[in-house]
N, C-alpha and C positions, 0 to 999 in steps of 0.2 A: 454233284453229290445229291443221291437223292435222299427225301426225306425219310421220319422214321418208322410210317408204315411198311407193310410188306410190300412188294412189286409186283405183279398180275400181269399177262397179257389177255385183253379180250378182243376174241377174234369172232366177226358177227358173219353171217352167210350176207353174201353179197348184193341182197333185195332189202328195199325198202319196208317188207312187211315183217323181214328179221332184222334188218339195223335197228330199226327207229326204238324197239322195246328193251335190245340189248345197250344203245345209249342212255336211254334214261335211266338202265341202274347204274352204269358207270357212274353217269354224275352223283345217283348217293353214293356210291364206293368211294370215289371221289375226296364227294362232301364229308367220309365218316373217316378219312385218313389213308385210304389205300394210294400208292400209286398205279399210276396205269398207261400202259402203252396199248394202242387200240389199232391194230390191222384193220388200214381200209384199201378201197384200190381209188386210183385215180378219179375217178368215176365220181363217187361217193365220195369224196373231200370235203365238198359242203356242207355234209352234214355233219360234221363234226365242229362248225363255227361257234353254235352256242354253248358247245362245250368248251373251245380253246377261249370263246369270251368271259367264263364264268371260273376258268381254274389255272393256276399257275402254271408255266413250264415245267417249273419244277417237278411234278406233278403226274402233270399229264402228256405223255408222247403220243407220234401217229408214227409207225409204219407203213410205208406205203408201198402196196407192191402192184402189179400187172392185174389187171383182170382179162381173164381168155373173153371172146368172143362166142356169144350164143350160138351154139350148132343148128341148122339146117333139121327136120325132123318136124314128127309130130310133138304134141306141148310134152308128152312123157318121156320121149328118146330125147328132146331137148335138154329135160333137166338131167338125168341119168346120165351124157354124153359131157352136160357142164362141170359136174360133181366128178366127173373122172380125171378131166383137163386141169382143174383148179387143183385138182392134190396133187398133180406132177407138175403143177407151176408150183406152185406155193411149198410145197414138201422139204424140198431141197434149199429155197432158200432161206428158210425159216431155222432151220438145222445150223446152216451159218451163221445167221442171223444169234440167236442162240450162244453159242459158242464165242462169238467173236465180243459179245455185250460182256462194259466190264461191270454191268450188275445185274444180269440177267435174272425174270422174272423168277418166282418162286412157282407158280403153277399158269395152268392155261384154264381160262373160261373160253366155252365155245360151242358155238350154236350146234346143235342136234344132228344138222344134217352133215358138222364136220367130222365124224366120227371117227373120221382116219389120224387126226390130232391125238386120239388116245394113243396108237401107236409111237407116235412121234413125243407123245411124253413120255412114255417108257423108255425112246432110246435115250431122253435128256434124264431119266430116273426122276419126272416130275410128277405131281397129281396132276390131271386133268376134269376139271367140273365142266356139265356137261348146262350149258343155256337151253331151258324149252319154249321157244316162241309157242307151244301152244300150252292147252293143257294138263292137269293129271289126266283127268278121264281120258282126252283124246292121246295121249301119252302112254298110256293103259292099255289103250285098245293098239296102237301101235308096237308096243313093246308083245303083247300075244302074238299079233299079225305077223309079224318076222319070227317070231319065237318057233310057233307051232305049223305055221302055211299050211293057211287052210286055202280049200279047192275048191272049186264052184261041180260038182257035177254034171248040173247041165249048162253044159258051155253054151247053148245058143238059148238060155234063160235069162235073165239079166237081171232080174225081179227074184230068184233063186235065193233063199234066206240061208246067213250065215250067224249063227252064236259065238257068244264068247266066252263061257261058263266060267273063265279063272277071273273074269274082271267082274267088279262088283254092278249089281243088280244086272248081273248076264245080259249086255245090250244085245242085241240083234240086228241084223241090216241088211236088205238088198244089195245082192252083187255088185249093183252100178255105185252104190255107196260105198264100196271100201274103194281106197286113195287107187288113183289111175298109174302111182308109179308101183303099185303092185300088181294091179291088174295087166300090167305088160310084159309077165314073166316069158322070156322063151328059153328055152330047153339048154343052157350053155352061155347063155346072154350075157358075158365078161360086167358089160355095165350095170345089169341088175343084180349079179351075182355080189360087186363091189359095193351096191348099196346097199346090198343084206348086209355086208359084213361090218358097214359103217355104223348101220342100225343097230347092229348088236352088239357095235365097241360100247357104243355108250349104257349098254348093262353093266358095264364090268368098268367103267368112270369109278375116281375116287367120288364123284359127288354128282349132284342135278339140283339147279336153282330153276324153279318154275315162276313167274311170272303171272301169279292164283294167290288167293286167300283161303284160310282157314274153312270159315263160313262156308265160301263157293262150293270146295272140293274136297271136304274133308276127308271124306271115304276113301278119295283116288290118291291122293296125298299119304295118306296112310298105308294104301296096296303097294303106293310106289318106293316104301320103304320097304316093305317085303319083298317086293321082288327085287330092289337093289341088296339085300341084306345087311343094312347098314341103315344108322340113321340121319346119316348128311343128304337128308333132303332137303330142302328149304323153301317156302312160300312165302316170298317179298314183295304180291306183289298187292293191289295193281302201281306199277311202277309208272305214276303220271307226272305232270307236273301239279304245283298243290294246287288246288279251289280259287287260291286269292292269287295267283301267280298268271295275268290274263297275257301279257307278253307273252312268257315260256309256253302256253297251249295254242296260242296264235302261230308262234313260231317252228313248234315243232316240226321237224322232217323236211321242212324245204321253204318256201316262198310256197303261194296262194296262186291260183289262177287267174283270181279276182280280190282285191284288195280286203281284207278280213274287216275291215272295220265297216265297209260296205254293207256285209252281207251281216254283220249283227246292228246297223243302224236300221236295216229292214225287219229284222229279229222284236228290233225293240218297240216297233208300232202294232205285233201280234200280241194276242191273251196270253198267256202263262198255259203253258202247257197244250198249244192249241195248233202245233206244226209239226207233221209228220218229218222228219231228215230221211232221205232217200241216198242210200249210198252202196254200192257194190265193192268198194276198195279200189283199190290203187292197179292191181291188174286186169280182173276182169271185164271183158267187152261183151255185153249183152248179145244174142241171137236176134235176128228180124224178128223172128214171133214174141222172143220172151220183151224185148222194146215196146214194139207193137202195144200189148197187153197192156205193160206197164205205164205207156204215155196214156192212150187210152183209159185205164182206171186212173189217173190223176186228171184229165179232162174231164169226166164224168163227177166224179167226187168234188164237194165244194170247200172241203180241207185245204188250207194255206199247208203250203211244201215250200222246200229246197231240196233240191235234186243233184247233186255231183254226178255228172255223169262223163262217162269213158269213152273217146270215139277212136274207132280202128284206124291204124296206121300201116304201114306197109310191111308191118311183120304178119299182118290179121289179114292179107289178100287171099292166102285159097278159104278163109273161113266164113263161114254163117255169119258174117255180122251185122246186126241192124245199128240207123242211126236214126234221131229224132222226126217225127215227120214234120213237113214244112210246116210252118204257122203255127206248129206246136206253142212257141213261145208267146206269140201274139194271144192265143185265146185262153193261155192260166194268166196273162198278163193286172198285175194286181194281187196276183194268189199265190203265184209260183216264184221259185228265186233259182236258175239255172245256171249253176257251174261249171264250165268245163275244164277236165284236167285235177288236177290236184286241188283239195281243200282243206280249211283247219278244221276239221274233224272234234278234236275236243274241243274249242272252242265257241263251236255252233252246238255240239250236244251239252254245254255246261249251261246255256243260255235259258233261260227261264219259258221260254216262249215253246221251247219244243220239247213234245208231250211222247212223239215216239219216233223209234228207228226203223226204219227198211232197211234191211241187212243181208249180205252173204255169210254169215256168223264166222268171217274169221276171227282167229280170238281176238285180235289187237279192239276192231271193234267191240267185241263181246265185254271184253274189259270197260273199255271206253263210254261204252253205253250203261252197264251195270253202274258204272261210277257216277257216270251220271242221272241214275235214276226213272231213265225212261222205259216204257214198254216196247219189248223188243219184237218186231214182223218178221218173220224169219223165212227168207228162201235161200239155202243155202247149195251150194254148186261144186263143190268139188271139197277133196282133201279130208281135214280133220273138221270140216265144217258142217258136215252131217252129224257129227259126234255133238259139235258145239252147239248146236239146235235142237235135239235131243235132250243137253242138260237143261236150257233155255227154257222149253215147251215142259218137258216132261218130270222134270225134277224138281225145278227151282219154283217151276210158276211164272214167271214173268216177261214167258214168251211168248204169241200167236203165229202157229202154222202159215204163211201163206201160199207157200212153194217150193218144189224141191228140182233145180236144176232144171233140164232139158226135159224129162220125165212127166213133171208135174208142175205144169203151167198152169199161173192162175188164170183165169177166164175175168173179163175185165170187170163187169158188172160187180161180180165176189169184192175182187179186189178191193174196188170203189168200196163196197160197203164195208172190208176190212179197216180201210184206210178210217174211214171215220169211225169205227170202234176203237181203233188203236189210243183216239185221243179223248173218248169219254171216260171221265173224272168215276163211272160207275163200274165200269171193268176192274176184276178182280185185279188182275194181272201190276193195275196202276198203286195198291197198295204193295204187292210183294218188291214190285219195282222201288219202291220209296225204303221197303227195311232193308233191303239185299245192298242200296247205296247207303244207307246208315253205316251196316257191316262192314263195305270197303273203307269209311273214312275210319272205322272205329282200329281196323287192320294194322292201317300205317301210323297211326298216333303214336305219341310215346307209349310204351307197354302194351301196343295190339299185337297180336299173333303174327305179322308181318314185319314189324319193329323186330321184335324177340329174334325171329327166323334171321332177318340182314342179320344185327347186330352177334348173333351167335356164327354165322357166315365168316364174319371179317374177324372175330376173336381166332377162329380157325385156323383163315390164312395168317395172322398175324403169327398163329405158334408153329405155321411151317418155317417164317424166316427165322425163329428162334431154335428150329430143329425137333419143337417138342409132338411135331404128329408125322415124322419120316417113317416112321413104324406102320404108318396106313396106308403109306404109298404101295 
């Protein structure tokens, strides 16, 4: 028997950079009474451990089902070819699944790129809310980009500017900057045809919980009510673990490549604010050149680092990929702190020692680092991560340009001397960094714009198991 909150299913896209932000709200839905069964695949089981450690059976279920095998392809036919395979795995048994539960969920939460879920709650006559691993803005600009397809006129331009006049402060971007799973339209192309249409289910969702605060994104947060036509939109986030919570940030997303207590025992012998963190994320594998550069400006500059870095494995053989050069380590050795594979992330940007971030601004980071205060370097490389650098640099303040993808490589000397701007206490950049993380704790406290948003979320679902909002479905 389950308890007396409502029942939710959250079904997260099957990567590390969409689970990890769609678990941590579970655990407040959770914490704030919902129950919840959470679609994972085999794969991905572990991370769901600090979950099933922190919340009763009762409580909290896993579904577990099958994950297809990544297709053969370039990275954009890969993902379009996954997102096809996974709705005709998962489609069908979820439907039984469904049907056969003798207390089956009240609605579905589910990542952005599952779009085809909306379908599948209409055949169950349920709400579907829509997870946005990124954010309003880049959300905004997304929801146009499918909406109206726009066209590059000159196909062999690549630098060819595109506007966005319905989204607020009409962003602009070079060709190579809009997401590469649009830039791969062809004429008939079943897989891209199916991703448009996924993209557009999630306009016509009973709802969209973003993963943003008030403060960050107000503007987009507000567009993205208008163009939903509705006001169940919701800003909860940033959905972290809390400040005093040094376990749950250590732990998040997986085990460390290097023992977490290591790399903040070397944390704790630097100044306050005086360690640039260098990270690309959890997929990304640097080019010879953009590595190059990169080792290079950290050799050159006398900035204390820690570096997460990604090395290619035998999915990245026909690709560009550089790897550290030898002796690299040996000569930042005393100054530098090199991790390979997976790191704790919030736990090394929560650290008092480190003043600023290297980043591919996907959001997870964007959050992550806004939370915690530092000045953000931004070379960002793909996706909605243009978008996210953008608000960073040009809106908020409290980012620095370094580079943009394959395009616009820093030249290493720059670099170097960015790197040590990034952590002088006189850069503008270091005060907006300090209010902007004021604003995120002030969010999630009791009675911040974030508080409000969850706690108006779960009243919601609470009045669909009572029946009182089947009228919205």
């Amino acid at each position: 028997m389950l308890p007396a909150g409502a029942h939710i299913l959250v079904y997260p896209f099957p990567t590390s950079g969409h689970i990890i932000p769609l678990l941590d709200l579970t655990n407040r839905l959770l914490t704030l009474g919902l129950n919840v069964t959470v679609l994972i695949t085999q794969n991905n089981l572990p991370l769901l451990d600090s979950l099933n450690a922190n919340h009763p059976s009762t409580s909290l279920q896993s579904l577990v089902l099958p994950q297809p095998k990544w297709p053969a392809g370039s990275p954009a036919t890969r993902v379009l070819k996954f997102m096809r395979v996974l709705r005709e795995l998962h489609y069908p048994a979820l439907l039984d699944w469904f049907k056969s539960h003798p207390s089956p969920p009240v609605a579905i939460l589910s990542d952005f790129f599952l779009g085809w879920t909306q379908g599948l709650a209409a055949e169950l006559g349920l709400p579907r809310v829509v997870f946005s691993p990124s954010g309003a803005f880049a959300l905004s600009v997304s929801f146009a980009t499918w909406t109206d397809l726009p066209t590059n006129d000159e196909p062999d331009n690549v630098d060819a500017l595109l506007s966005f006049p319905r989204v607020p402060n009409c962003p602009v971007y070079p060709w190579y900057q809009i997401s590469h799973l649009y830039r791969t339209r062809k004429e008939g192309d079943p897989d891209w045809d199916l991703h448009r249409s996924n993209m557009m289910a999630n306009k016509t969702s009973w709802g969209i919980v973003f993963n943003s605060f008030a403060e960050l994104e107000r503007v987009y947060i507000d567009h993205m009510k208008k163009e939903m036509g509705h006001d169940r939109v919701w800003a909860v986030g940033p959905v972290l673990p809390p400040d005093d919570d040094l376990v749950e940030s250590m732990c998040r997303g997986g085990s460390s490549s290097v023992p977490a207590h290591d790399v903040l025992t070397w944390l704790d012998s630097r100044r306050d604010e005086s360690v640039v963190y260098v990270c690309f994320g959890s997929r990304y594998v640097l080019t010879a050149k953009q590595i190059h550069e990169l080792a290079a400006a950290l050799e050159k500059t006398d900035v204390n680092f820690v570096y997460c870095v990604r090395e290619p494995d035998e999915r990245h053989a026909s690709q560009d990929c550089g790897v550290l050069p030898d002796g690299f380590e040996d000569r930042v050795a005393g100054r530098g702190y090199v991790i390979r594979g997976w790191s704790q992330q919030v736990a090394i940007l929560r650290h008092k020692a480190v003043g600023a971030f290297l980043t591919h601004c996907g959001w997870n980071s964007v959050l992550e680092g806004v939370s915690a205060g530092v000045v953000m370097l931004t070379w960002p490389m793909d996706a909605d991560q243009y978008t996210n650098a953008q608000l960073l640099v040009d809106q908020l303040g409290v980012g620095i340009s370094v580079g943009e993808g394959t395009r616009n490589i820093p030249e290493s000397g720059e670099l170097a001397r960015l790197l040590a701007e990034s952590v002088d206490g006189a850069r503008r950049e270091r005060l907006k960094a300090r209010e902007l993380s004021g604003a995120a704790l002030s969010a999630v406290v009791k009675g911040g714009s974030s508080d409000r948003d969850l706690n108006d979320f779960i009243k919601r679902i609470n009045e669909l198991k009572s029946g009182k909002n089947l009228t919205a479905v």
